[in-house]
C-alpha positions, -999 to +999 in steps of 0.1 A: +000+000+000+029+025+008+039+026-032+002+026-040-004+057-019+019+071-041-007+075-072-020+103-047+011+127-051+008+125-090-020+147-108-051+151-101-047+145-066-014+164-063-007+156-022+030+161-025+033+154+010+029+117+005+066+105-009+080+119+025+058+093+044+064+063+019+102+067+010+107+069+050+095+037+054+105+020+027+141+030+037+136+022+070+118-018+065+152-020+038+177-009+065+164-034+095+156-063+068+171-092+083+183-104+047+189-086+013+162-112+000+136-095+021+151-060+016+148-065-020+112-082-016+100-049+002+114-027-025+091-050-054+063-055-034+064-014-033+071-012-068+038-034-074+020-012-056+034+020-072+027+014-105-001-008-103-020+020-089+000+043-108-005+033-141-045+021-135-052+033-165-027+013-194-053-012-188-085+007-200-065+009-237-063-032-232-093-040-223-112-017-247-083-016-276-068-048-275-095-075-283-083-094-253-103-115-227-103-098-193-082-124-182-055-119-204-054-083-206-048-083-167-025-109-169-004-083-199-008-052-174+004-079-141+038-084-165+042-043-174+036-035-136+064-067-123+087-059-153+089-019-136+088-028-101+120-045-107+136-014-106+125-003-070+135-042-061+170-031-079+172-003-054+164-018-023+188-045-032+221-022-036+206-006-006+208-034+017+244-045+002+263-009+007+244-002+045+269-016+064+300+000+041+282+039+036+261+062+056+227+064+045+229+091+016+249+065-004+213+059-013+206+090-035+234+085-062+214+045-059+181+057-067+190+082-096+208+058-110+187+030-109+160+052-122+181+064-152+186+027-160+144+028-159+143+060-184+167+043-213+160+004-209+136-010-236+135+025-250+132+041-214+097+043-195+103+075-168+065+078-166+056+081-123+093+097-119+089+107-082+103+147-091+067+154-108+049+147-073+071+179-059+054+204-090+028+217-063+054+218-034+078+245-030+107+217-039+095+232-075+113+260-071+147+240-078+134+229-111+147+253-134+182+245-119+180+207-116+148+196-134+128+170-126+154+144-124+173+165-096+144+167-080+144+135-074+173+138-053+160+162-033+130+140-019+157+113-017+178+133+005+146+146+028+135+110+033+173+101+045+171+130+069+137+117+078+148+084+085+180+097+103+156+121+129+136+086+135+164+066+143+188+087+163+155+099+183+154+065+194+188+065+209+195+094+234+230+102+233+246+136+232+257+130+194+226+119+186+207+147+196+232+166+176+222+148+141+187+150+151+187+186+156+208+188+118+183+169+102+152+189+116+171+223+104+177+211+072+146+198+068+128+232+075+158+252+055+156+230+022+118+237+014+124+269+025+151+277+000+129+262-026+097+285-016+117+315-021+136+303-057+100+300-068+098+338-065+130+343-088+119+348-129+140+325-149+130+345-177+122+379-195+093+393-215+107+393-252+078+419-261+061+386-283+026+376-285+010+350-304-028+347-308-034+309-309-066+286-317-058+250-303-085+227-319-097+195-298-119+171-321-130+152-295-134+119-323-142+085-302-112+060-303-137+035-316-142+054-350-116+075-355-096+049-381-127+035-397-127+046-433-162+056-435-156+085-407-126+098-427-141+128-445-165+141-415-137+140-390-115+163-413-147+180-417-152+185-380-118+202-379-121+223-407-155+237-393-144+240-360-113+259-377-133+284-401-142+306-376-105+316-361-087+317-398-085+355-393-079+363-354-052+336-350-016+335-358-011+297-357-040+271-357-031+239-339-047+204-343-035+174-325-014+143-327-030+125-362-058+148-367-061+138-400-071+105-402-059+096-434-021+088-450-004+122-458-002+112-490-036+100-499-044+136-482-028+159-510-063+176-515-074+183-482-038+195-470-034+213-501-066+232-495-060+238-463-027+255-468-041+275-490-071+288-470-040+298-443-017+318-463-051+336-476-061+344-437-024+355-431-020+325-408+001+286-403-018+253-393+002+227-376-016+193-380-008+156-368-008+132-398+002+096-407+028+089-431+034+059-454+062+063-480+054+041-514+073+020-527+094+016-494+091+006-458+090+037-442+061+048-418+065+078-395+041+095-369+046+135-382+036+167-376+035+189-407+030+226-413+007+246-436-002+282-448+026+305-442+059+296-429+078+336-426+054+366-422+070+380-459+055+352-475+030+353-499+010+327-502+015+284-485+045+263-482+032+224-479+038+201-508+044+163-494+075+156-478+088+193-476+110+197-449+088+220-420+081+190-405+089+171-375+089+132-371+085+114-343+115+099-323+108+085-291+081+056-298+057+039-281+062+004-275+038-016-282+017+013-297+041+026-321+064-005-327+066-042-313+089-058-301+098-097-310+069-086-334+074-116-355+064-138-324+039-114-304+017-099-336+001-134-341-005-140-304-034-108-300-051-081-315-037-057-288+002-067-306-015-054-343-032-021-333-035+002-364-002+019-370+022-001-347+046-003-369+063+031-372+100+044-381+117+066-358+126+099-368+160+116-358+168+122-326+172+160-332+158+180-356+148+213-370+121+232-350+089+239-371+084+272-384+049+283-386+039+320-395+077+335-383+076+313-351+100+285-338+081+258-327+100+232-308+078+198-313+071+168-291+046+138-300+024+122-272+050+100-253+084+120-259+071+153-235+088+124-206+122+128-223+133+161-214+166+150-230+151+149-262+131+178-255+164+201-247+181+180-276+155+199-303+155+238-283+177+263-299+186+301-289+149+305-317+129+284-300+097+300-293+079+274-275+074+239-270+050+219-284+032+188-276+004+167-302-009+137-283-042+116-286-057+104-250-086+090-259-069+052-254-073+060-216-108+076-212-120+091-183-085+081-158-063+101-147-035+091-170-043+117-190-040+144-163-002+126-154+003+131-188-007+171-183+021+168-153+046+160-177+044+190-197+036+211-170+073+202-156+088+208-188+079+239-186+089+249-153+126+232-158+123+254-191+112+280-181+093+282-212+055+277-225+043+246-232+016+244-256-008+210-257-029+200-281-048+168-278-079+148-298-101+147-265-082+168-237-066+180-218-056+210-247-039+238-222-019+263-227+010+264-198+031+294-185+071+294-184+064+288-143+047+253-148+012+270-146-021+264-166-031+293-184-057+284-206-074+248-209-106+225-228-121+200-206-121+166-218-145+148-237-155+182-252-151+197-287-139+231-283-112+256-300-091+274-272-080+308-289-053+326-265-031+349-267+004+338-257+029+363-246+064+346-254+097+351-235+133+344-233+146+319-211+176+320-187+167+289-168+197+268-155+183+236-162+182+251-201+220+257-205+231+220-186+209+195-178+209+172-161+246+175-159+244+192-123+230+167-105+248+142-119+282+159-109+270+165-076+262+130-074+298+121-084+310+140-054+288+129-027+300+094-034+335+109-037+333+122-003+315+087+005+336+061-005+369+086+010+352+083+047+349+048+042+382+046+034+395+067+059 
């Protein structure tokens, strides 16, 4: 139950407080175990509970996508949730082994690390990374200096300051009482710090505003591939679009808003990038590609109408280069592994379109209308690797297509709201979402929603961004900083053991 309770600290629920009873514990049962079997039992069994909880909702897009019996589709989520609480197991293990050798902080270099290992294994799956819990908290104030990934630290090291208050309380000795009383200080002195870098402005007005119309379709995942529905869900969009051709700089549709292959779509697009230039405007779509005559499939956004202010009339013609490509795919969605084994066992293993190319892992930002757009798809907003990987000194914003609907009414589509909220706080830039059935919002340079469309609604959001220049430390380096203050604290660790 203690990884379960977890699920609370995430979005919606956002109790941030909860990691600092659960971690406490957890590092406490590992410490006392009486064998690293049962430390490392303690650390799956909480793993279990974490993302079982956690990730509630992969099993609505089984049981409801995958055309498997109940049984079976439970049995598929039981094997996700065991094959990820492996890597708490991991932890508690290394835990247990380097107690006697290290003080107790050894185990914050042990838990990033382990949790790195979790981000780029199989393609990397950082979803439930403990840092988003803290993006209520005033721990969010470190953000634009360590991200979310240093973060993580940071609750680490409160729990081991936690867990060292416990235990010297329970033995009264003079130093004791000394450790206790360090722990409690820091404890009160490193939210406080954090509280008061949330008032600091990692960035600058850069006199910039864009008028935006963010378009959610709202198509059922039932009927959105079925040929028949085709031509009235591009007709939704285009009506739901006709009204804001004038007022908007840049008109936004979601991850595959066009449900038809980009090149079987030469009309429609062509069209539409011509009714954009007209209005003075850009539209930046999701669309499927298949390349004939080769093997090459790719999940793309593509832009049309103008691409520079000067220009005179639209840009598209298939396969020109404003376009962006997805990288970072989903597995199982987007690709399958052992495919040549699993694609006969179930439907859920030959879901339309699983069988994508990746693009590059860094590429151009779109330009739409004079703006640098830095593009994410669905999935790839967790990777803020690959997210810093495609910013330049340009970049205007971020933005992120993605397509919910799989999940319905959970809250895996809020977590999935976190995500981009974080990036960007660690930013310190606008994030801009777009989705087929919500939640579309429009999200400050401070992590904050501006603007947003409930789900299960089909809605345009027009607002009018004001852009900015970012200065934020995270920005310039990474996640280099925490790493190098990992490498010495276990410096200075291993030396005290030695000495």
């Amino acid at each position: 139950m203690l990884g379960g309770l977890l699920t609370l600290s995430y979005s919606p629920f956002n109790i941030w407080l909860l990691p600092f009873i659960s971690f406490p514990i957890l590092l406490i049962a590992i410490v006392h175990s009486p064998n690293v079997r049962q430390a490392t039992r303690y650390g799956f069994i909480f793993g279990l509970g974490w993302f079982s909880f956690g990730l509630s909702w992969i099993h609505n897009a089984i049981a409801d996508f995958g055309g498997l019996p109940l049984f079976f589709s439970l049995l598929l989520m039981l094997l996700l949730v065991a094959y990820l609480a492996l890597f708490p197991a991991l932890f508690s293990w290394l835990t247990f082994k380097t107690k006697d050798k290290y003080n107790l902080f050894v185990v914050i270099p042990l838990w990033l690390s382990v949790e790195y290992l979790r981000s780029v294994l199989l393609t990397g799956f950082p979803w439930l990374s403990i840092g988003y819990s803290q993006l209520t908290s005033s721990l969010s104030g470190y953000a634009p200096i360590v991200g979310e990934f240093g973060l993580q630290a940071i609750v680490i090291l409160l729990s081991c300051l936690i867990v060292i208050a416990f235990n010297m309380h329970t033995t009264k000795t003079k130093d004791n009482y000394k450790y206790t009383t360090l722990s409690i200080v820091a404890l009160f002195l490193i939210p406080l710090a954090g509280q008061s870098l949330t008032y600091y402005q990692w960035s600058e007005d850069n006199k910039k505003q864009i008028n935006l119309a963010l378009v959610q379709g709202n198509i059922a995942q039932s009927i959105k591939w079925q040929p028949e529905n085709e031509v009235p869900t591009m007709v939704k969009y285009y009506e739901l679009t006709s009204p804001h051709w004038q007022s908007a700089d840049i008109v936004i549709w979601p991850e595959a808003a066009i449900p038809r292959l980009e090149i079987s779509s030469n009309d429609f697009l062509s069209d539409m990038d011509k009714d954009a230039s007209e209005s003075n405007t850009a539209l930046i779509t999701g669309i499927v590609d298949y390349q004939p005559n080769t093997t090459y499939a790719f999940n793309n956004i593509v832009t049309l109408g103008k691409k520079n202010t000067t220009d005179t009339s639209g840009h598209y013609q298939y396969l020109h280069n404003n376009r962006y490509s997805k990288h970072h795919l989903l597995p199982f969605g987007e690709f399958v592994p052992f495919e040549s084994i699993l694609r006969k066992l179930a439907p859920i293993f030959d879901l339309p379109f699983s069988s994508f190319n990746r693009g590059e892992y860094q590429q151009d930002n779109l330009i739409a209308n004079g703006y640098h757009i830095a593009p994410a798809i669905c999935f790839e907003i967790a990777f803020p690797q690959q997210i810093s990987a495609n910013l330049t000194d340009n970049s205007d914003f971020i933005l992120t297509l993605s397509n919910d609907a799989w999940f319905g009414d959970s809250h895996g589509p809020w977590q999935h709201l976190q995500l981009a909220q974080m990036r960007a706080l660690e930013f310190a830039m606008p994030v801009v979402r777009v989705t087929n059935n919500g939640v579309t919002a429009v999200i400050d340079q401070t992590g904050q929603i501006s603007a947003s469309i409930n789900q299960n609604i089909a809605k345009v959001l027009t607002y009018p961004l004001n852009l900015s220049t970012s200065h934020a430390f995270y920005k310039r380096f990474g996640n280099l900083t925490t790493w190098l203050l990992m490498f010495l604290l276990t410096t200075i660790l291993f030396w005290r053991r030695k000495k």
